[in-house]
KOLMARMI-208924 format. One record per residue (C-alpha): residue number from 1; residue in three letters; x, y, z. Coordinates in Angstrom, 2 decimals. Layout:
BEGIN
{NUM ALA {X Y Z}}
...
***
This chain:
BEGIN
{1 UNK {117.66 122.07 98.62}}
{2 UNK {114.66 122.64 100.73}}
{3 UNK {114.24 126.28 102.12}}
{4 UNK {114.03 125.94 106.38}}
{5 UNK {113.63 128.46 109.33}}
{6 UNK {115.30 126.49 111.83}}
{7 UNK {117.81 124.04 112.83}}
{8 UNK {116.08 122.60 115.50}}
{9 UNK {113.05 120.37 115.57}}
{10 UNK {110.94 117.78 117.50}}
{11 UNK {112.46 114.85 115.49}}
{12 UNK {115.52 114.55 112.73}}
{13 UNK {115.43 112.09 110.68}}
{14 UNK {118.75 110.75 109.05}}
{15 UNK {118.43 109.59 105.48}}
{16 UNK {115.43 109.98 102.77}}
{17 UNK {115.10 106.52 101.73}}
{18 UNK {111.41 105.33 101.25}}
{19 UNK {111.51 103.76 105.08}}
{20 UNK {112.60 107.07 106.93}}
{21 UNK {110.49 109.09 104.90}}
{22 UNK {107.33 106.78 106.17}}
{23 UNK {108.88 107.12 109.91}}
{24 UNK {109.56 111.10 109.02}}
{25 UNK {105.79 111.37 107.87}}
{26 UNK {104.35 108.98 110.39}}
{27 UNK {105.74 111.47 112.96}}
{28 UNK {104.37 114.87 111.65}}
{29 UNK {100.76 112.90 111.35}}
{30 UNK {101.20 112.94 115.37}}
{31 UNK {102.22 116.75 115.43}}
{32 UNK {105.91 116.72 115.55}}
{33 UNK {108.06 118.95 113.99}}
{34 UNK {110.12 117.04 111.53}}
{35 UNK {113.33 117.69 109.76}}
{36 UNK {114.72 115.17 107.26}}
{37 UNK {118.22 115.23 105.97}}
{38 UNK {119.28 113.42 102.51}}
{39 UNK {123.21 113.56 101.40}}
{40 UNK {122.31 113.63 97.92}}
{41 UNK {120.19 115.50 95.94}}
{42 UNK {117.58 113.15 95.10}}
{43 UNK {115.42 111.81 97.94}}
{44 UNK {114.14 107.84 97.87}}
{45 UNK {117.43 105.94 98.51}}
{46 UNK {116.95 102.65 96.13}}
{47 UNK {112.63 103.47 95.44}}
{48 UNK {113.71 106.40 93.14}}
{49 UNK {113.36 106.87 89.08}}
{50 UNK {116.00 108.13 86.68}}
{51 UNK {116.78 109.19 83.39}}
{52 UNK {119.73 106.56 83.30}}
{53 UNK {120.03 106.27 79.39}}
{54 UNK {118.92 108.60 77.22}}
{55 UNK {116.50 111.99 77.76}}
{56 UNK {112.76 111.00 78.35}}
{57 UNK {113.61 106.98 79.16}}
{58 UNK {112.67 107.14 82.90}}
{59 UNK {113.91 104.04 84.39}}
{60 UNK {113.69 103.07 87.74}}
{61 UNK {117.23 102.26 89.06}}
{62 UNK {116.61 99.61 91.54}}
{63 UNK {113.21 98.70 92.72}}
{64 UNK {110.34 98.28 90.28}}
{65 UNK {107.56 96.58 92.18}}
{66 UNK {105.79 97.68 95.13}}
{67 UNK {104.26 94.39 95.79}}
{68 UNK {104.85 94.19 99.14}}
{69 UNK {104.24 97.54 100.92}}
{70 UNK {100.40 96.72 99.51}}
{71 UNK {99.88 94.53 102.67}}
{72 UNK {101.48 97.24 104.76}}
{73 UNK {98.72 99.28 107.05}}
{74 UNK {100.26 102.10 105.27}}
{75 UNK {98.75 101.75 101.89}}
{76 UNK {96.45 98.88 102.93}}
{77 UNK {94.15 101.27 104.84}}
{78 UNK {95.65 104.08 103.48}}
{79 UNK {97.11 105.73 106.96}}
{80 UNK {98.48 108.86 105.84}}
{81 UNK {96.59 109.37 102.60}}
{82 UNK {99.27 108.71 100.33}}
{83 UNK {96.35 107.61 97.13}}
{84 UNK {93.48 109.91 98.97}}
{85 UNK {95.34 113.08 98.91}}
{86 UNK {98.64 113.10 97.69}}
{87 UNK {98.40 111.25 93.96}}
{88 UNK {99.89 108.07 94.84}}
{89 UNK {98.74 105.68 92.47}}
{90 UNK {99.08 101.98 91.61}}
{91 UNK {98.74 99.47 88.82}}
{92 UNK {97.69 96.00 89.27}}
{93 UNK {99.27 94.52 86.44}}
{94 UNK {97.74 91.40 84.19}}
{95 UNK {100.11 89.41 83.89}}
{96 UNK {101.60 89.06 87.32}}
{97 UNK {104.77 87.47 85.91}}
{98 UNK {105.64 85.56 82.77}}
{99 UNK {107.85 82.72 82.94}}
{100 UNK {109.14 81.58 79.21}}
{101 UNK {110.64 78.34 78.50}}
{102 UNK {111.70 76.38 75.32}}
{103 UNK {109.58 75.48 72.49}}
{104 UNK {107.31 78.91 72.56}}
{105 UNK {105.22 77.99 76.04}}
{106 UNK {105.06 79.85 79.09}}
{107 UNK {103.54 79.55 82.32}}
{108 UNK {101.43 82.89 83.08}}
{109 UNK {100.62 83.94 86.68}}
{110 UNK {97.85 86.63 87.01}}
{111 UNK {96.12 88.42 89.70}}
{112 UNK {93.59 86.15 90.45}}
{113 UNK {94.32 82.73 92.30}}
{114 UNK {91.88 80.55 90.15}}
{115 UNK {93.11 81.54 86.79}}
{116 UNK {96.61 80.82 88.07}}
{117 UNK {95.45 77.54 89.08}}
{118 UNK {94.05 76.66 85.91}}
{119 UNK {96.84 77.65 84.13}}
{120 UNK {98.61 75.15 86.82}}
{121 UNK {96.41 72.92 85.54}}
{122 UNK {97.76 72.63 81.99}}
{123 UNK {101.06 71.08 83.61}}
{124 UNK {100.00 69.28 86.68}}
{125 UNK {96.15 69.06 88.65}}
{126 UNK {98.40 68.31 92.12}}
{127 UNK {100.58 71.48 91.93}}
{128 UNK {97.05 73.64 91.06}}
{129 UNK {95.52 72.09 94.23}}
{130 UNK {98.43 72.42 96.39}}
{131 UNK {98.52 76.83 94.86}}
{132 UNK {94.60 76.76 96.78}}
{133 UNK {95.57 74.80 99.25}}
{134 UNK {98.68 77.21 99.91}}
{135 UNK {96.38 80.47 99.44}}
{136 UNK {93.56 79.57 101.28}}
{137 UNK {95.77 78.98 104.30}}
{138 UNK {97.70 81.89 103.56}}
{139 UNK {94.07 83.97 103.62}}
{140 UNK {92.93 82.26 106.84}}
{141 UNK {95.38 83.19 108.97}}
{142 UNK {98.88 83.04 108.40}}
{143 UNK {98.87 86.30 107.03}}
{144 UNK {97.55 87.68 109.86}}
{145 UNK {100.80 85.96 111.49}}
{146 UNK {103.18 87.57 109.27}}
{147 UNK {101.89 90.50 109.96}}
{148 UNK {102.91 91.15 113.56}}
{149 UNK {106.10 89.49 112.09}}
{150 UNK {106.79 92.10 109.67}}
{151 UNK {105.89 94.70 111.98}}
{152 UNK {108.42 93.50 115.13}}
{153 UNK {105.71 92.46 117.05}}
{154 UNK {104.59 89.07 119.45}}
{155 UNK {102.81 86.65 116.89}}
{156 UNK {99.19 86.80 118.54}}
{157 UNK {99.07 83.38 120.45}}
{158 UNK {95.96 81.79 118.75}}
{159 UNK {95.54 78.73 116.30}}
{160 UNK {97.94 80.07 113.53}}
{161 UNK {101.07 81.16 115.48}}
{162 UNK {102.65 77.83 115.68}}
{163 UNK {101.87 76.95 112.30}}
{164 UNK {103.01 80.11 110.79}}
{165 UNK {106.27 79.73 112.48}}
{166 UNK {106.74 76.17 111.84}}
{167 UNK {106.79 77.63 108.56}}
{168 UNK {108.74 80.60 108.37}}
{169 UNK {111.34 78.78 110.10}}
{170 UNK {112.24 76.18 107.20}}
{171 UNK {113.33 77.04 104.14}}
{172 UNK {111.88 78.14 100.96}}
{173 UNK {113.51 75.41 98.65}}
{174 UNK {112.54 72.29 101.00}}
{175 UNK {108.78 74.34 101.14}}
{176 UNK {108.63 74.30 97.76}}
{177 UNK {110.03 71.22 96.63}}
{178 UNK {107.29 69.39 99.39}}
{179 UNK {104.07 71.64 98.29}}
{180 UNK {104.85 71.17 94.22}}
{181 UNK {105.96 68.31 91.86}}
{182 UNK {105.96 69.67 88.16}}
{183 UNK {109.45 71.59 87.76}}
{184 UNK {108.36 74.29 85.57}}
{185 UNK {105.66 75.04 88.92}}
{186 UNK {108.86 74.84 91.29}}
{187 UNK {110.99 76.51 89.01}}
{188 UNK {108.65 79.81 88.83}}
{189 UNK {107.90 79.27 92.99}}
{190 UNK {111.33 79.22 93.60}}
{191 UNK {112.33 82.16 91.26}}
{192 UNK {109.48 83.81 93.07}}
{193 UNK {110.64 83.39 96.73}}
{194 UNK {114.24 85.04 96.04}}
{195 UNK {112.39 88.25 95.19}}
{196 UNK {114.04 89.55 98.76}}
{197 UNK {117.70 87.86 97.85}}
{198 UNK {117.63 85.73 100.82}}
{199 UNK {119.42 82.33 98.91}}
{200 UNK {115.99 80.11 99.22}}
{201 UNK {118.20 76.96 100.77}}
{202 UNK {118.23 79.11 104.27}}
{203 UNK {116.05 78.38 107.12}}
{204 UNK {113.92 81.30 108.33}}
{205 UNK {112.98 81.85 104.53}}
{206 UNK {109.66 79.20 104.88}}
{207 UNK {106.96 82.19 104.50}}
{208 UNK {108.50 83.54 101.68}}
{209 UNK {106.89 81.29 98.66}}
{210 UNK {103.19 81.61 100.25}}
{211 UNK {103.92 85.14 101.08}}
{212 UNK {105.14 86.71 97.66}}
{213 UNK {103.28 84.38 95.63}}
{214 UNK {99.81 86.25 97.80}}
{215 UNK {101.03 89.68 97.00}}
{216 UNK {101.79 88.98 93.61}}
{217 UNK {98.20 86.70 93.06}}
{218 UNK {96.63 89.80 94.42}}
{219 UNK {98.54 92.67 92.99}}
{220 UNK {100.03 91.70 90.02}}
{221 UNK {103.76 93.23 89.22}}
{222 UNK {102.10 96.24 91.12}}
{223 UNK {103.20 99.48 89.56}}
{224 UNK {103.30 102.81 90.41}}
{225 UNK {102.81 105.29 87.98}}
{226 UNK {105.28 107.60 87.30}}
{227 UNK {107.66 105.24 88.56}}
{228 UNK {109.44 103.81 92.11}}
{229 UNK {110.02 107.62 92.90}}
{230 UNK {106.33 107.93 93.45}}
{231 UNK {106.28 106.92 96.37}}
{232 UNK {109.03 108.72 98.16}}
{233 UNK {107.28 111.87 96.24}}
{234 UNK {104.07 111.21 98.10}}
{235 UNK {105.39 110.94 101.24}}
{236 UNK {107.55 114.10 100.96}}
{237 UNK {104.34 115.72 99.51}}
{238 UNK {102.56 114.51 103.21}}
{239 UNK {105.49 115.61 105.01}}
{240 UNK {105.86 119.09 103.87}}
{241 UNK {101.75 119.59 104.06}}
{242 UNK {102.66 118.70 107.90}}
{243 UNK {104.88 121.21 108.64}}
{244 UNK {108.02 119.00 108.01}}
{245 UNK {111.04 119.59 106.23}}
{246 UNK {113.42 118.07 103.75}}
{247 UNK {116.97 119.08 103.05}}
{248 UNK {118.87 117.26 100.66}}
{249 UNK {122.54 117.88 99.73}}
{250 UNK {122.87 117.63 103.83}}
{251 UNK {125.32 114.76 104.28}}
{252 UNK {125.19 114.14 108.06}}
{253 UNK {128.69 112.97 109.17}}
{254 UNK {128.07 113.22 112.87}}
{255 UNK {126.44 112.65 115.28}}
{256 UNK {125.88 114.82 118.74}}
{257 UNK {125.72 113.05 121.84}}
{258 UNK {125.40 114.86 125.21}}
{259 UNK {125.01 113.89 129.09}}
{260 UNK {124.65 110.46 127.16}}
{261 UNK {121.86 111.48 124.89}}
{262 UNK {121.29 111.84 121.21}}
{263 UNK {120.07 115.69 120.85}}
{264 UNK {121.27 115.99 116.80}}
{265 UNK {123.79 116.06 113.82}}
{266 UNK {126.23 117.87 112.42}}
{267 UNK {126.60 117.59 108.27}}
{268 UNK {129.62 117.93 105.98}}
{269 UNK {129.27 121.65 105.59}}
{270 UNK {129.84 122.13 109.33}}
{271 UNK {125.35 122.70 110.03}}
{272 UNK {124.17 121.77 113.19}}
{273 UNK {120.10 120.19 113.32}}
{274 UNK {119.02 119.46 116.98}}
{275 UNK {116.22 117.43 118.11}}
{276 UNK {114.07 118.19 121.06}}
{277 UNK {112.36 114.65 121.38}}
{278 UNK {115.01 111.63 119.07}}
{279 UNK {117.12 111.15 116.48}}
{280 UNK {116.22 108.74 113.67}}
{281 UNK {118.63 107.31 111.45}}
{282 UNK {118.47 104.91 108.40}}
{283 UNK {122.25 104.89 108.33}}
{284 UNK {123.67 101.88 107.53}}
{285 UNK {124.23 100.11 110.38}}
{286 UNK {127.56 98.88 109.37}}
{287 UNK {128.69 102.23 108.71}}
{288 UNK {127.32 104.12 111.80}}
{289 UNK {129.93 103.28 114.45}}
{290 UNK {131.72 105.65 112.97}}
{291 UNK {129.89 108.47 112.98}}
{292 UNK {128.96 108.46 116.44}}
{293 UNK {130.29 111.00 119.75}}
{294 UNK {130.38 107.78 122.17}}
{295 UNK {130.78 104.46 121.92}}
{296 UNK {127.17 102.26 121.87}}
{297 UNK {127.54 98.57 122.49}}
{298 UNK {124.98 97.54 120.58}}
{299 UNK {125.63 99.43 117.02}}
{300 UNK {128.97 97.72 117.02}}
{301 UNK {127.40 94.92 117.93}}
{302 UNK {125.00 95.28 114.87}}
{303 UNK {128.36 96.40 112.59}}
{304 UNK {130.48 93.28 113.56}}
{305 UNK {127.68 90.83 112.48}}
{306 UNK {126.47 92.67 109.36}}
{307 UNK {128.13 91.51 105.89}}
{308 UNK {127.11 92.46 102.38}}
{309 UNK {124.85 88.79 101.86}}
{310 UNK {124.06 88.98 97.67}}
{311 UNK {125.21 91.77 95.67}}
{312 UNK {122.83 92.58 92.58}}
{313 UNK {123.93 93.67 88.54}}
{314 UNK {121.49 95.25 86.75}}
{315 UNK {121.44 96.74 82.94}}
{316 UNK {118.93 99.18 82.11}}
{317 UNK {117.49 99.37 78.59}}
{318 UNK {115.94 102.17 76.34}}
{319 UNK {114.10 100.17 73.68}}
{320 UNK {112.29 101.63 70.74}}
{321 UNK {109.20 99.34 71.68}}
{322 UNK {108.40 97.67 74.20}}
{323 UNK {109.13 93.16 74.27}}
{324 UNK {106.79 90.09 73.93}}
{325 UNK {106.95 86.78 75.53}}
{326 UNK {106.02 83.76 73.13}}
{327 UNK {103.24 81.25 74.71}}
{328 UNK {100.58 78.85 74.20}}
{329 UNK {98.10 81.66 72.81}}
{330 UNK {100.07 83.94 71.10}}
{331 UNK {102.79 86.60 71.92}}
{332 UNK {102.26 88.01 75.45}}
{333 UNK {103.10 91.62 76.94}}
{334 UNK {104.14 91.74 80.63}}
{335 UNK {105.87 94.05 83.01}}
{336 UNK {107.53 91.30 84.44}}
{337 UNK {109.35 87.88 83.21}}
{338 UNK {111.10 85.66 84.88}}
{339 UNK {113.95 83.17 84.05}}
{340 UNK {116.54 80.60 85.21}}
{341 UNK {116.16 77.28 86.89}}
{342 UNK {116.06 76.40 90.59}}
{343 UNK {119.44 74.40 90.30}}
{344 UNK {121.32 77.33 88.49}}
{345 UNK {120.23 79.81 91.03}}
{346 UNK {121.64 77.29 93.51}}
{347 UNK {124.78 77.40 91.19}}
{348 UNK {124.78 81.39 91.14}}
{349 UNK {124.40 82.14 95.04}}
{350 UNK {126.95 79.86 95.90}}
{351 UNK {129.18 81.30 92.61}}
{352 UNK {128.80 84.85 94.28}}
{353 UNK {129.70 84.11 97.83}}
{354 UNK {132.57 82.73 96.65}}
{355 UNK {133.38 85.57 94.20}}
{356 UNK {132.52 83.90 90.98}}
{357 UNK {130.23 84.53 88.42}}
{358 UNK {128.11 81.60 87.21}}
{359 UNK {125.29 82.05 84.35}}
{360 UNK {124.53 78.36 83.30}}
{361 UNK {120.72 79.06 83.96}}
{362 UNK {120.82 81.96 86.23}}
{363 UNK {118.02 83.69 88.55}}
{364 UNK {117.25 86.82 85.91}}
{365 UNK {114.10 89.24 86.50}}
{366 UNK {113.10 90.90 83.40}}
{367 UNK {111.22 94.11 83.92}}
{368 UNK {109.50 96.25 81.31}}
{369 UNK {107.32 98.79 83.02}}
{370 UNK {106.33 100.91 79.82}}
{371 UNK {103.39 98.17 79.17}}
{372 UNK {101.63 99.52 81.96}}
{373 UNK {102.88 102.72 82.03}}
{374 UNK {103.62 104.39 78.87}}
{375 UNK {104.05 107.87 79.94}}
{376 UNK {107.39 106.84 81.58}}
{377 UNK {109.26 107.12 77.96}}
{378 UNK {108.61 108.03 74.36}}
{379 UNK {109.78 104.24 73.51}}
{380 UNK {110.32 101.54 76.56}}
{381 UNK {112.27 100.93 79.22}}
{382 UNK {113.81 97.65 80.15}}
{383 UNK {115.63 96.05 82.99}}
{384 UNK {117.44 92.83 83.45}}
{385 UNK {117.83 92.07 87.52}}
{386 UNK {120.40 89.33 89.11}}
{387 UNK {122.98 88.69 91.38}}
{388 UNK {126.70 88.56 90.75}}
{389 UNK {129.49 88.19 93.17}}
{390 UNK {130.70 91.51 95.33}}
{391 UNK {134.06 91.82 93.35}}
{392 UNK {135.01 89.78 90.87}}
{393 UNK {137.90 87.76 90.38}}
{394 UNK {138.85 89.24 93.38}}
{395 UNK {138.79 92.76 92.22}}
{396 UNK {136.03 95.48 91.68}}
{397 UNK {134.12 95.62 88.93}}
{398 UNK {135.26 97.39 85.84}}
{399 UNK {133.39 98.20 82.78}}
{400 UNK {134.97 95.39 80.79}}
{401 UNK {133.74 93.20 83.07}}
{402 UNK {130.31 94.54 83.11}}
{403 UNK {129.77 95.00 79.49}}
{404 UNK {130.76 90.99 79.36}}
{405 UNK {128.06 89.86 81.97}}
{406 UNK {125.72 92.23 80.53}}
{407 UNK {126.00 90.69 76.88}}
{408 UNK {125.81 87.37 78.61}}
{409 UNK {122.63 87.85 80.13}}
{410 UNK {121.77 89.19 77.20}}
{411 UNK {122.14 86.40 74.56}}
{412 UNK {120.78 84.24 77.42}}
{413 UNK {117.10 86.13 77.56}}
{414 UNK {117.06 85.89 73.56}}
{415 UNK {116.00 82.91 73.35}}
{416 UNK {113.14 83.15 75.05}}
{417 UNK {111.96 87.29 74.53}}
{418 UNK {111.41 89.05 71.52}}
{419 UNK {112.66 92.36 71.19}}
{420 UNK {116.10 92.27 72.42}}
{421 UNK {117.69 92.67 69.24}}
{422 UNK {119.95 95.47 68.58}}
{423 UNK {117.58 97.18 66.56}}
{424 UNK {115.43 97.98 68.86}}
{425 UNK {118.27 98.44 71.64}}
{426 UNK {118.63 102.64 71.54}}
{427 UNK {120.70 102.32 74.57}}
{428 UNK {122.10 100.04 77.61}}
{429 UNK {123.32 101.13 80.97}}
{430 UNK {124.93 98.50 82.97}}
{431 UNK {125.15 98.70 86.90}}
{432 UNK {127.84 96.21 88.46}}
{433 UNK {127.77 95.93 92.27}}
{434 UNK {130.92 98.73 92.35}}
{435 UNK {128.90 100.84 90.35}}
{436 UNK {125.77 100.57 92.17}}
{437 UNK {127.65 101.38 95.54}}
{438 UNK {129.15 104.22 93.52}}
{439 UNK {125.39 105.40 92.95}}
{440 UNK {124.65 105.12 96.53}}
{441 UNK {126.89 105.48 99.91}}
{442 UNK {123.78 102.90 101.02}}
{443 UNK {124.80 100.27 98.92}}
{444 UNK {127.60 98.43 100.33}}
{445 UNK {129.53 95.96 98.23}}
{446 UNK {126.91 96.37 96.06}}
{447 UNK {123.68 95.03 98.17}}
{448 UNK {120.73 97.44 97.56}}
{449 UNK {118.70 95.03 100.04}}
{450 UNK {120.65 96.09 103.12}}
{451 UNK {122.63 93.10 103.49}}
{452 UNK {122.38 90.45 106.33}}
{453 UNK {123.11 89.70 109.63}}
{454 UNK {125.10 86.92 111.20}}
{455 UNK {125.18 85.96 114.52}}
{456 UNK {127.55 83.88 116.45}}
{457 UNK {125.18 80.73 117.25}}
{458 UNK {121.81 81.80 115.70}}
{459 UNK {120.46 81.94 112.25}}
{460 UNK {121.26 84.33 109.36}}
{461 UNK {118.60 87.32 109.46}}
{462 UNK {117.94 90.22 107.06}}
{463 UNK {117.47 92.98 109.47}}
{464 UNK {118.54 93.83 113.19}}
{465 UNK {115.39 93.45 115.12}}
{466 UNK {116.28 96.65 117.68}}
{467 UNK {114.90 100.05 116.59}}
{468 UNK {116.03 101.37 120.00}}
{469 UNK {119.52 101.45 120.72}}
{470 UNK {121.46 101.81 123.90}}
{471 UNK {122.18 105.80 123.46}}
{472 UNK {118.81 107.38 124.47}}
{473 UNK {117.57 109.38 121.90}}
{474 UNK {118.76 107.37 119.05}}
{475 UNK {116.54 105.32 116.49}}
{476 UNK {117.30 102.92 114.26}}
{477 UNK {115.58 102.49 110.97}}
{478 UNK {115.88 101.81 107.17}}
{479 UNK {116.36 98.28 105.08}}
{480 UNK {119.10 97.09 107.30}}
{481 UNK {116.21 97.00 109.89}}
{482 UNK {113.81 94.60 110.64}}
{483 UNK {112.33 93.04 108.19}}
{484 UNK {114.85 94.13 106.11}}
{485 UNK {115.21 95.50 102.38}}
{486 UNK {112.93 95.82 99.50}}
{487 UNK {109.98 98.04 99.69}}
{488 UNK {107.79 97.36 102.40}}
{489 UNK {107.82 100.42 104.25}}
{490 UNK {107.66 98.00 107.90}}
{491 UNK {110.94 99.18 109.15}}
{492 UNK {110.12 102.87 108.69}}
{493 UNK {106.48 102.51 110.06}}
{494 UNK {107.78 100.35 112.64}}
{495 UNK {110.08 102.53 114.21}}
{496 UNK {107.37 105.11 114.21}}
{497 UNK {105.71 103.48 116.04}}
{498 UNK {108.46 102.10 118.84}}
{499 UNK {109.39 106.27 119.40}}
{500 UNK {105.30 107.62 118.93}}
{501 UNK {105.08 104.91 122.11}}
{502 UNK {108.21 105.95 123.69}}
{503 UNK {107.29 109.77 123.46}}
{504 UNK {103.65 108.45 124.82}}
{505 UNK {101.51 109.64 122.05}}
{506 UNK {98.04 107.90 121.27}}
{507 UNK {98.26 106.91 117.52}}
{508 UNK {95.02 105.04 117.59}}
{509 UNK {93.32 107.78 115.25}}
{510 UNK {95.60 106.84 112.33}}
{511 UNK {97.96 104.07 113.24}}
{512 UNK {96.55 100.16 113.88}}
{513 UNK {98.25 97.68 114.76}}
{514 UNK {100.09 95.36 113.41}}
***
């Protein structure tokens, strides 16, 4: 546990994810005194890295890459000095992704749009054409366009706006399917635009193919060394060298609302932290109701309409060395591979919402982060990432039933990787969606993306779009905000940004919009 003076600040901050640690840090840039309170003992939420085999295997438990926070003002201009001053560093990996299929081929994607293209070009001249076309578009503007998105802010009205949203607003599959014609191309778009475990038949899911397929032709699998915990590292790191403060083991059960106000929070062991200017929480927002002194309208709101969406499984691997992908040149080494056809990830989502498992062809993200970044273990780690249903058979998950799905998935990625066989398997941990919302109070029913919201009339969306809520004082933040999960950082720097504006601080001098 941190050491601290005082039990009162400027801002508390609930939760020490990777988003309320950017809002937390965001905040003491301006000059507020910060307080940040984590129930467990670890601080980054799901960005965090773990000895979860054996001692020295360092294995990140849930997210890997840190594509997406790349585009995010953040790191893109550096904001707070997260690489400048406080170590954070990234790897740009080559290749991107691998994507194996039978007969010893791959298709390779790589940092760099025209060497993806041309290696497009081996299977089909139209779908290489239509990956420019896609990019350049992508470059020109629509990026741009995502970007007030992303950030909860009015689309600027200029030449892109309607385009970009008669984009986002379709679905990835039908996107896809129109843009590409070969179906190894549409099998590796497709496997790309789940990366956020939105089901890629949904409408509001258009932007996904152009946008992850820019951060990953830019960025690679993009690394950070030392692992996901890194980054929630650097930002405490900023934090602390701004006067804030961390406490973990502070479980916050409560929360204190007076004349109508939000003024603080009471923990589990009965401590008191007040706040002088708001109260942030990444909560989860289906939880909170709860927790609160009065009654809010529009939390309960937020809780009636939230549901679990796509529960993940994941097995985690100490290896003695690290695996190889078989393709047209010789064996390949990559941090990520990717496997599974578009129709059996079709079969899979709908398996899981129903409470069924499925694995004829399923959605699978290999990730093996020693090539990069050897330091991480004296052998390799190794991850297999994929959805399975919330409970299964209608009950939680027990280890039986993980140990089965794991050895699945398992004789299913031999065929096309070498270096899954059990001689160079020191160790496997599997993580069933009970056990992952074992790990972490945050992951309910097993979703480490935050989950979903549904409303009554209007479409499916991954985070509520309100950081303000209708107690005064109280923030919302955290991946079941807007935009969502994975690691982005927007929600975090976005509400940051809604109370810096509300307090009526100038954040011109290190924040730009979007």
């Amino acid at each position: 546990m941190s050491n601290y003076t005082s039990n009162e600040a400027d801002v508390v901050i609930v939760g020490a994810g990777h988003n309320a640690l950017v809002c937390a840090a965001y905040l003491a840039e301006a000059g507020l005194r910060v307080t940040v309170l984590e129930g467990r003992e670890i601080i980054g939420g799901n960005t965090v890295t773990e000895e979860m085999t054996l001692p020295g295997w360092q294995h990140d438990s849930c997210s890997s890459a840190h594509v997406v926070i790349q585009s995010n003002p953040l790191l893109l201009n550096d904001e707070l000095a997260l690489k400048k001053t406080y170590g954070l560093e990234y790897l740009v990996t080559d290749p991107a992704v691998v994507f194996p299929v039978e007969g010893g081929d791959a298709l390779i994607f790589h940092p760099d749009v025209e060497a993806t293209a041309r290696e497009f070009e081996r299977f089909s001249h139209h779908d290489a054409a239509s990956l420019r076309h896609l990019i350049a578009e992508w470059e020109a503007g629509l990026k741009v366009s995502h970007a007030y998105f992303q950030a909860g802010l009015e689309v600027p009205n200029d030449e892109w706006a309607a385009p970009y949203e008669a984009l986002r607003v379709r679905s990835a599959w039908d996107v896809v399917n129109e843009l590409f014609e070969h179906p190894l191309i549409r099998r590796a778009v497709i496997w790309m635009s789940f990366a956020t475990i939105q089901p890629p038949q949904r409408s509001g899911t258009g932007a996904l193919p152009a946008a992850i397929m820019a951060g990953r032709l830019k960025f690679g699998w993009c690394t950070p060394v030392g692992g996901s915990g890194a980054l929630p590292g650097a930002l405490r790191a900023h934090l602390e060298d701004h006067a804030g403060t961390v406490v973990t083991g502070a479980l916050v059960q409560r929360f204190i609302v007076e004349s109508g106000r939000c003024v603080g929070v009471e923990t589990s062991d009965g401590h008191t932290y007040r706040a002088q200017q708001a109260v942030v929480t990444s909560s989860h927002l289906h939880a909170l109701p709860s927790a609160l002194d009065q009654p809010s309208a529009m939390i309960d709101r937020a809780s009636a309409q939230w549901r679990p969406g796509l529960s993940v499984f994941a097995v985690h691997f100490a290896l003695r060395h690290d695996v190889t992908y078989k393709s047209a040149t010789g064996p390949v080494t990559s941090v990520a591979g990717g496997l599974g056809t578009p129709e059996g990830l079709l079969r899979q989502v709908d398996a899981a919402l129903e409470g069924r498992v499925d694995l004829d062809s399923p959605w699978l993200l290999m990730v093996n982060s020693t090539v990069v970044d050897p330091g991480r273990a004296p052998g390799a780690t190794f991850k297999f990432l994929t959805i399975a249903p919330m409970l299964v058979d209608g009950h939680p998950w027990r280890d039986e039933d993980g140990a089965s799905y794991a050895h699945q998935l398992l004789n299913f990625a031999r065929r096309f990787v070498t270096g899954l066989n059990d001689e160079n398997i020191l160790m496997m941990r599997v993580e069933t969606p009970t056990s992952l919302a074992q790990h972490n109070v945050a992951n309910i029913g097993g979703s480490c993306h935050g989950g979903e919201f549904v409303g009554d009339d209007g479409p499916v969306i991954p985070g509520w779009t309100e950081y303000r809520t209708d107690i005064p004082g109280l923030y919302l933040t955290g991946s079941t905000s807007h935009p969502g999960g994975s690691v982005s950082g927007r929600p975090g720097r976005n509400t940051a940004r809604v109370v810096l504006d509300d307090l009526k601080i100038d954040v011109s001098s290190f924040m730009r919009r979007p």
